[in-house]
N, C-alpha and C positions, 0 to 999 in steps of 0.2 A: 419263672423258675418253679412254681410252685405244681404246672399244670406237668410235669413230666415224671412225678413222683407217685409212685402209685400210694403209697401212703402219707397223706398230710398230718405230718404229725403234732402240728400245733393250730386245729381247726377252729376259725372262729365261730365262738357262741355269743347266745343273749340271753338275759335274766329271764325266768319264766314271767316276774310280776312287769317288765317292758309292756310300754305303750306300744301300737303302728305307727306311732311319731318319730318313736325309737329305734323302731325296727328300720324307717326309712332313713336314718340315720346312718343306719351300720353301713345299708343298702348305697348310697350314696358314698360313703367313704374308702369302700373296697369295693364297688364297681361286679355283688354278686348277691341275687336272691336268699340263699338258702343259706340257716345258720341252725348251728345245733340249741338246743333249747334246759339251760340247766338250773338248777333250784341252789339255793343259799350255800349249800354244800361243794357246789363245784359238779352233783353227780347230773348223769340224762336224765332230760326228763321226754324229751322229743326233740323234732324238728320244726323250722315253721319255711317254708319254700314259696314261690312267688304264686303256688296254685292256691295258697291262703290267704295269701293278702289280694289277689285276684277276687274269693270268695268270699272275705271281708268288703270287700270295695263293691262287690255288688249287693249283698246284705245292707249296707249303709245306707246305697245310694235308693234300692229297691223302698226300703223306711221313712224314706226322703230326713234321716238322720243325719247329720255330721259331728259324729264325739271321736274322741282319741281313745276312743277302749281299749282295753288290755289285749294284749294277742292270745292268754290262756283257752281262752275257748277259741279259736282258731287254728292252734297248733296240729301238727301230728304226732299223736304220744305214742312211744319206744312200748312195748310190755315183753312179757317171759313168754308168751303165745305167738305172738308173732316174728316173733326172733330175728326181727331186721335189725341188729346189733353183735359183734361177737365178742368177746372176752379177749385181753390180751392175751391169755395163756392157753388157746386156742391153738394160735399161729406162732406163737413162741421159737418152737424150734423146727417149724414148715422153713422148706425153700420160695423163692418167690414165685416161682410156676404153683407149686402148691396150694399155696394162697390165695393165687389169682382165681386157680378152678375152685377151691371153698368158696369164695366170695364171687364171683362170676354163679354159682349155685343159688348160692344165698338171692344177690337180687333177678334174676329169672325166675326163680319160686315166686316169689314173691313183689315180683314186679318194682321195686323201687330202685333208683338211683345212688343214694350214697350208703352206706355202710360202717357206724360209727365204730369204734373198737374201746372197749370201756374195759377198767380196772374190776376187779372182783367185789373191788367196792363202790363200782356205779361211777367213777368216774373218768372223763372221757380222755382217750391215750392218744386216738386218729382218728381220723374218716380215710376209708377207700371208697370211690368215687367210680361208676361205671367210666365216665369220660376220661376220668385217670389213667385207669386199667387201658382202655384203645388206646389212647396215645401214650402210653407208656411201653403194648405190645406194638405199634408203627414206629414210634420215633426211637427203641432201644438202643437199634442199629446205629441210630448219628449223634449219637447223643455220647459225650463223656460222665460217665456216673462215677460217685465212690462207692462203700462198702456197701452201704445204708441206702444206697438209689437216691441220692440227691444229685445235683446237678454239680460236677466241677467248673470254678468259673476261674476263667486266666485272666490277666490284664497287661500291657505292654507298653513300652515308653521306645522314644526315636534313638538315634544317633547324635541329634543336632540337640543345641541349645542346652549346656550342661545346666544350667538355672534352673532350668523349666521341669527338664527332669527329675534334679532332687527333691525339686518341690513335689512334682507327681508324685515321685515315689513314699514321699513322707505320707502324703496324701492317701494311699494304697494303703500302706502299713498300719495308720490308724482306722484304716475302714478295718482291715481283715482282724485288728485287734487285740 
């Protein structure tokens, strides 16, 4: 659900002071490299992507070291110079074509893949994701969206079996909440 939305708006992060014991933790739990990288506050502080723990893994191994050090010196840190970050009041009141060519701008410049979107006060609101942005301009067409470009999801129950049914349905009703 998560890959058709051009902007993830609850993107998982990890502590700046995380281990790569940690990291491979996350990594293993959600089934995805790249995590946004935030300090005590909640605000960016970078990113750490698998081309780090890649680059970690060979610094180790090249030492002939094996310790669980901090990913700090690994990471890729966010700054005001490089501007691979935008502000939520940015894109506030863009259309989504809009957006897409700001941020389609953004990482071409600047060659990077995700795109955080931080508060004025440094903290993180979404990531837009170059992979997002394609399969978001492929898949539009087949795809059921609501206002916000999340995915609508249906569910349906048979004819037979009035049991089974109401169970379902209770079942249904306490998922949506």
């Amino acid at each position: 659900k998560r890959y058709i939305q051009y902007i993830i708006n609850d993107p998982y992060t990890i502590d700046i002071n995380a281990t790569f014991e940690d990291y491979l933790n996350l990594v293993k739990k959600y089934n995805i490299w790249s995590f946004l990288v935030i300090n005590d506050k909640k605000e960016l502080i970078g990113i750490i992507t698998k081309r780090d723990y890649d680059y970690w893994n060979s610094f180790i191994n090249l030492n002939n070291n094996i310790d669980n050090s901090s990913i700090i010196d690994f990471i890729s840190y966010f700054s005001e110079e490089s501007k691979t970050y935008i502000y939520d009041y940015e894109i506030k009141d863009k259309s989504i074509d809009q957006i897409m060519k700001y941020v389609l701008n953004i990482i071409l410049q600047y060659k990077v893949e995700k795109i955080p979107i931080i508060t004025s006060e440094g903290t993180i609101k979404g990531l837009i994701t170059y992979k997002n942005i394609y399969n978001y301009l492929n898949y539009i067409h087949t795809a059921s969206l609501d206002d916000t470009g999340r995915l609508n999801v249906g569910a349906s129950i048979g004819i037979k079996n009035e049991t089974e049914n109401l169970e379902r349905i209770d079942k249904l009703v306490e998922e949506i909440g």
